[in-house]
C-alpha positions, -999 to +999 in steps of 0.1 A: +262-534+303+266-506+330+294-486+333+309-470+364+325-444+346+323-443+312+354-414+304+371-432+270+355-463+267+333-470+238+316-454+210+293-437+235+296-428+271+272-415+298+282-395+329+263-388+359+262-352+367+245-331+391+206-322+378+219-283+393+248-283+370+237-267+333+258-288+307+272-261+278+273-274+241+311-260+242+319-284+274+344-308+270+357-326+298+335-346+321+339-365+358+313-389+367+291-376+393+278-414+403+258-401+437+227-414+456+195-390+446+180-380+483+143-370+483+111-368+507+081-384+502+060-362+485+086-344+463+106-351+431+137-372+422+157-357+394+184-371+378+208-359+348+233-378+327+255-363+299+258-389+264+290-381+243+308-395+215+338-391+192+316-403+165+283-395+145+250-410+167+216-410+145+183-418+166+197-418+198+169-430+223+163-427+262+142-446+286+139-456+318+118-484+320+111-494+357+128-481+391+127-507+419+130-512+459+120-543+479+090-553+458+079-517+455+081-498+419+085-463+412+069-445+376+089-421+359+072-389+352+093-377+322+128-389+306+133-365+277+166-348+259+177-312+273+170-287+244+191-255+238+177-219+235+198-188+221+202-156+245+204-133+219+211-103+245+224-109+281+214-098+311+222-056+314+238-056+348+249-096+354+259-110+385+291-123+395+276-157+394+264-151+358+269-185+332+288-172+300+283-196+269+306-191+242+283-202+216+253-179+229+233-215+240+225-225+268+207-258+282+166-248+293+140-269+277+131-309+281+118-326+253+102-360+261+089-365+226+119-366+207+146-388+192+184-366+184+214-375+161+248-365+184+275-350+164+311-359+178+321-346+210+286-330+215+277-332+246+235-341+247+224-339+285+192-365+293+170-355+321+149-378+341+119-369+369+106-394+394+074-384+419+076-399+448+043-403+462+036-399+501+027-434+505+061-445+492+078-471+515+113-456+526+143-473+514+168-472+484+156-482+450+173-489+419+167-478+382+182-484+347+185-454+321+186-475+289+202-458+256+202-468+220+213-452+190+229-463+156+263-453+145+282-462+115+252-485+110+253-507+138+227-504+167+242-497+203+227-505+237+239-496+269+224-486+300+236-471+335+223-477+370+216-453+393+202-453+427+168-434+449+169-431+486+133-423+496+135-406+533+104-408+559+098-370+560+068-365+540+052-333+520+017-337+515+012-300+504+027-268+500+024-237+523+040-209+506+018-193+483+032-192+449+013-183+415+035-177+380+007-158+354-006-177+327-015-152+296-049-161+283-048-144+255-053-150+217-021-146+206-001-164+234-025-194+228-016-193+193+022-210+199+001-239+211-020-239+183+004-239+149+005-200+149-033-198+149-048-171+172-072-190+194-109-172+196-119-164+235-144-194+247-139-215+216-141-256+223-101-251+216-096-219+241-110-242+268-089-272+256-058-250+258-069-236+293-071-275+307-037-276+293-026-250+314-041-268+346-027-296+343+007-289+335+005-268+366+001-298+387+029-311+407+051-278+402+040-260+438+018-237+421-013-228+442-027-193+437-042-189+399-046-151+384-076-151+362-087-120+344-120-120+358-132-084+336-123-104+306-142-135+315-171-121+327-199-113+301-222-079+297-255-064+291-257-027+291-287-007+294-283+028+297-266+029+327-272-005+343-249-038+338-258-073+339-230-098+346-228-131+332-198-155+350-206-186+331-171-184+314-152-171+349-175-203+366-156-227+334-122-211+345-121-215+378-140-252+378-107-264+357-081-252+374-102-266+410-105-299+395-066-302+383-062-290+419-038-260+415-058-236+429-062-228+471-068-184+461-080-170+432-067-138+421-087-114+401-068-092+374-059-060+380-094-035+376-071-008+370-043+000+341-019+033+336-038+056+309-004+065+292+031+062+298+048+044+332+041+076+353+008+082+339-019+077+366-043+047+365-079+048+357-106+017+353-109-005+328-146-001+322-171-021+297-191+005+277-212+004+243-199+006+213-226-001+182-240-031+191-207-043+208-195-043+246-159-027+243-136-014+272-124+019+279-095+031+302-112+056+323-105+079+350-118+073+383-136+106+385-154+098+353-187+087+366-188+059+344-159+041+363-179+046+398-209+034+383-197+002+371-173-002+396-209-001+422-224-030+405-197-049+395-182-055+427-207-067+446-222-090+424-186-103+414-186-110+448-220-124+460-204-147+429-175-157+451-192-164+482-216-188+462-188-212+452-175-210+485-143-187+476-148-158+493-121-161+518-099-174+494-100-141+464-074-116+460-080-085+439-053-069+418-063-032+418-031-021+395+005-032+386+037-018+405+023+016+411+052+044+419+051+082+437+039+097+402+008+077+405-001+065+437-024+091+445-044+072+416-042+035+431-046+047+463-082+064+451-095+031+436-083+008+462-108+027+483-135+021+460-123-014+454-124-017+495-159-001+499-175-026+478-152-054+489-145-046+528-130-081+534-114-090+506-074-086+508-060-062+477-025-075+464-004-059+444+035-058+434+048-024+443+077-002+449+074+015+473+058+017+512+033+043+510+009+020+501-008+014+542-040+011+538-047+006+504-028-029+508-034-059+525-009-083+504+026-066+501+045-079+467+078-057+465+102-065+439+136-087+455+158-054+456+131-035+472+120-061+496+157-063+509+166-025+511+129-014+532+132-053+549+121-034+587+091-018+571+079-050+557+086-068+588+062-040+602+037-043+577+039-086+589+035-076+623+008-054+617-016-087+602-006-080+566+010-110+543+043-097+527+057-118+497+083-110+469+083-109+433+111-111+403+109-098+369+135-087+347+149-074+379+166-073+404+196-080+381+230-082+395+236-108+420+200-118+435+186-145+424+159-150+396+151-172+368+171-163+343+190-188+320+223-174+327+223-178+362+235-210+379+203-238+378+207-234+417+192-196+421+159-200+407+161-232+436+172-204+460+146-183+456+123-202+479+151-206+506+148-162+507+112-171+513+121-191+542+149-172+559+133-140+554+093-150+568+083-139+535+051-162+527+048-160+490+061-153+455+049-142+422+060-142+386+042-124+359+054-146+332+050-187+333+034-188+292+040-147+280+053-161+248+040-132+226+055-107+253+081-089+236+062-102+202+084-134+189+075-158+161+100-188+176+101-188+214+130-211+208+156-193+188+160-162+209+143-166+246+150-127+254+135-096+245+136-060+243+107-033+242+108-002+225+118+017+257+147-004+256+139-023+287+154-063+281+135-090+290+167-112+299+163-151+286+136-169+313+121-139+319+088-143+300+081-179+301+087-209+326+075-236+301+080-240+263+048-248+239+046-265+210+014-280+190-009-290+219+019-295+245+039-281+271+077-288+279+091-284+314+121-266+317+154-273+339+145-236+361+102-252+363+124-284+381+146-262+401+118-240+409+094-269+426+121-284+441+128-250+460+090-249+472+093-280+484+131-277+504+110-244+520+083-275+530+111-290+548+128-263+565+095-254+583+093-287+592+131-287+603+124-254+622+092-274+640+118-301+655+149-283+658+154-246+653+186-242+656+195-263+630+172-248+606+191-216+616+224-233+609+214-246+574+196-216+560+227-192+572+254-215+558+231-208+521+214-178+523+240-149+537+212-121+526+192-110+500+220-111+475+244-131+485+241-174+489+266-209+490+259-222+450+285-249+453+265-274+444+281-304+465+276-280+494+240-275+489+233-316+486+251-317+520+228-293+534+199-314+519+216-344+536+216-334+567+181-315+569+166-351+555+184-368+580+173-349+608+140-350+598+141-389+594+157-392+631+126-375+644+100-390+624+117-429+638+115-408+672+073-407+674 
């Protein structure tokens, strides 16, 4: 049976709603949202209906079993039930945008693996990704979500159409330079391995890692941050090092083969040797016993030169050998400010003797970086109150990109739960409007970051300087035994790198439109159309023109 709209009739009823509209547990009133899905070849299709009942549902079921168009099928990627997380603090200083759930839930992760019981008037959300792949023929195809569940006793079936229009325009990669960190580390690999701290380099580390690649895949990420210090091996002799970069060699071989990775970034060399506006000094291997330990040291300690002389260029004459030379980027620090620069600014040059063509990146606040510098990552705020000087820095033949954390707050746009689904989307529209070519995240698996035992229960944090980590601020994806599960802001996110695809392309044919489209969303830094019905129009028409000059050629 398929249903139009499904308000009142029934034991169970399904509504179409918009995939950028979050669904709250304490919603009540719904409107079928019945609407073609518009994509490019190349991208995603994502759907979301909304099941409800007045009565009890046990083992309610989803699945889409086959999408068709003129003799041409589709595979689903993912049908899975939309989980709730608890936000346990909210954001310090919210926007005016800012999503207020009276029962402290709100909708985040997707689980593909499960089967739910509904209690009455619950509203349970059911999320559905399609990849379209650049071959795909354009046209209009048709799919079926199919539902079962039992209540009272008695099975149910239903099922509800819905409809694909696959556009010529075609993506066949990704330009702007995006990488989210993945945490390597024993005890953020331990959520994905029953609580069990996972060794460095065991059979199950590199299982874990391979994870990591190739849930990667497919999301628009495309610059990978190893920490290349902790992968590389030593030998120390008095004062001479040997290097061994069999485990950095594993790393980067599984994250080339998953093919997420066009730069490498190497982790920051250097680290703050106390508190924020300490000044930074090396992270250097040294001997400890019969064990290779590391030390925060300052530059001017001749142990940091001295390993800082080998290790560079043979971490390098490493590079060049598999062919990557043009494509690393070396961290020297993290987000160093007037207290310490003088400190970054002293190993950047060391970092830059060694390294002479190799492009430092960094986030930072602040602009008296020039010359240290060759990728600029400011933080949102900062990037849109010294805009002229970055343009400057652009003009001068250095890359400028922008970076959110747990700020900027207020009303720019991040990844926080409590903001609409649409602004983690608009993030990459900034990227376009502005010229900015990149963006980075520090947290896309920093489960253990404020330390948490369920990464499910409460999603924010706090550290003891009282800093908040807001809820989405640490982690992208959501682990469990051997798995990863998306997220509704990972789907907004990709789809965002991939509308930036097609506003370049857009500004290729027809500039003026591009103009048109990005002004009537983005009106600055701060400051965007999130009506959703406003933004599919937008999509509309920027597919449209696309397709009318792709028939054209």
């Amino acid at each position: 049976m398929i249903f139009s709209d499904l308000r009142g009739q029934g034991n169970l009823q399904i509504y179409q709603i918009d995939p950028l509209k979050k669904v709250l547990k304490d919603r009540q009133y719904f409107v079928d949202e019945s609407d073609t899905i518009r994509v490019a070849r190349g991208e995603y299709a994502t759907l979301q209906f909304v099941l409800k009942s007045p009565e009890f549902v046990e083992n309610l079921q989803a699945d889409v079993p086959a999408i068709h168009g003129e003799g041409i099928s589709l595979a689903v990627s993912q049908v899975g039930f939309v989980g709730y997380v608890e936000l346990g603090r909210l954001t310090p200083s919210p926007g005016r945008d800012q999503i207020i759930s009276p029962s402290g839930y709100y909708p985040d992760p997707i689980f593909t693996d499960t089967t739910l019981n509904l209690v009455p008037n619950e509203p349970q959300p059911v999320w559905i990704t399609v990849p379209i792949p650049v071959d795909t023929k354009p046209g209009i195809y048709h799919g079926t979500l199919e539902v079962s569940a039992s209540i009272h006793g008695q099975d149910e079936r239903l099922s509800r159409g819905f409809t694909i229009r696959v556009y010529p325009p075609v993506i066949e990669n990704t330009s702007l330079w995006v990488t989210n960190w993945i945490h390597h580390t024993p005890e953020s690999l331990s959520f994905l391995n029953n609580g069990v701290n996972v060794p460095f380099f065991s059979t199950r580390y590199w299982e874990l890692i391979t994870l990591f690649a190739e849930r990667l895949k497919g999301t628009g990420q495309n610059v990978i941050m190893l920490p290349v210090q902790k992968l590389v091996q030593y030998k120390i002799d008095g004062d001479r090092y040997q290097f061994d970069f069999t485990n950095l060699d594993k790393s980067i071989a599984i994250y080339q083969k998953a093919g997420v990775m066009k730069r490498l970034a190497g982790s920051h060399i250097g680290y703050r040797m106390g508190d924020w506006y300490s000044q930074f000094g090396v992270e250097v291997p040294v001997k400890s016993g019969n064990k290779v330990v590391t030390e925060i040291l300052p530059l001017s300690d001749e142990r940091s030169e001295n390993f800082l002389r080998q290790f560079i260029p043979e971490l390098l004459a490493y590079l060049k050998s598999r062919g990557l030379g043009e494509h690393y980027l070396q961290h020297v620090a993290d987000e160093p400010i007037p207290e310490n620069v003088s400190s970054y600014k002293a190993i950047a040059t060391v970092v830059k003797k060694y390294m002479p063509d190799t492009k430092i990146i960094d986030a930072t606040i602040g602009s008296d970086l020039v010359g240290s510098i060759d990728v600029w990552v400011p933080v949102l705020d900062f990037l849109h109150k010294e805009y002229d000087f970055y343009k400057e820095r652009q003009e001068a033949g250095d890359e400028v990109w922008f970076y959110t954390c747990l700020g900027p707050q207020g009303n720019y746009a991040n990844r926080f739960i409590e903001q609409p689904l649409i602004f983690p989307r608009l993030i990459h529209w900034i990227n376009y409007k502005y010229g900015i070519t990149g963006y980075l995240h520090w947290g896309f698996t920093a489960w253990h970051m404020p330390y948490r035992s369920d990464v499910y229960k409460d999603v924010t944090g706090m550290f003891a300087d009282g800093n908040v980590l807001p809820g989405g601020d640490s982690y992208l994806v959501y682990p469990t035994f051997n798995k990863l599960y998306s997220s509704l802001r990972l789907e907004a996110m990709r789809d965002g790198i991939n509308d930036y695809e097609l506003l370049q392309q857009l500004k290729n044919i027809d500039p003026d439109m591009a103009d048109s489209l990005i002004n009537g969303m983005i009106y600055n830094f701060d400051h965007y159309d999130v009506d959703v019905r406003s933004f599919r129009n937008k999509r509309k028409q920027l597919l449209e023109r696309l397709s009318a000059a792709a028939l054209s050629f």
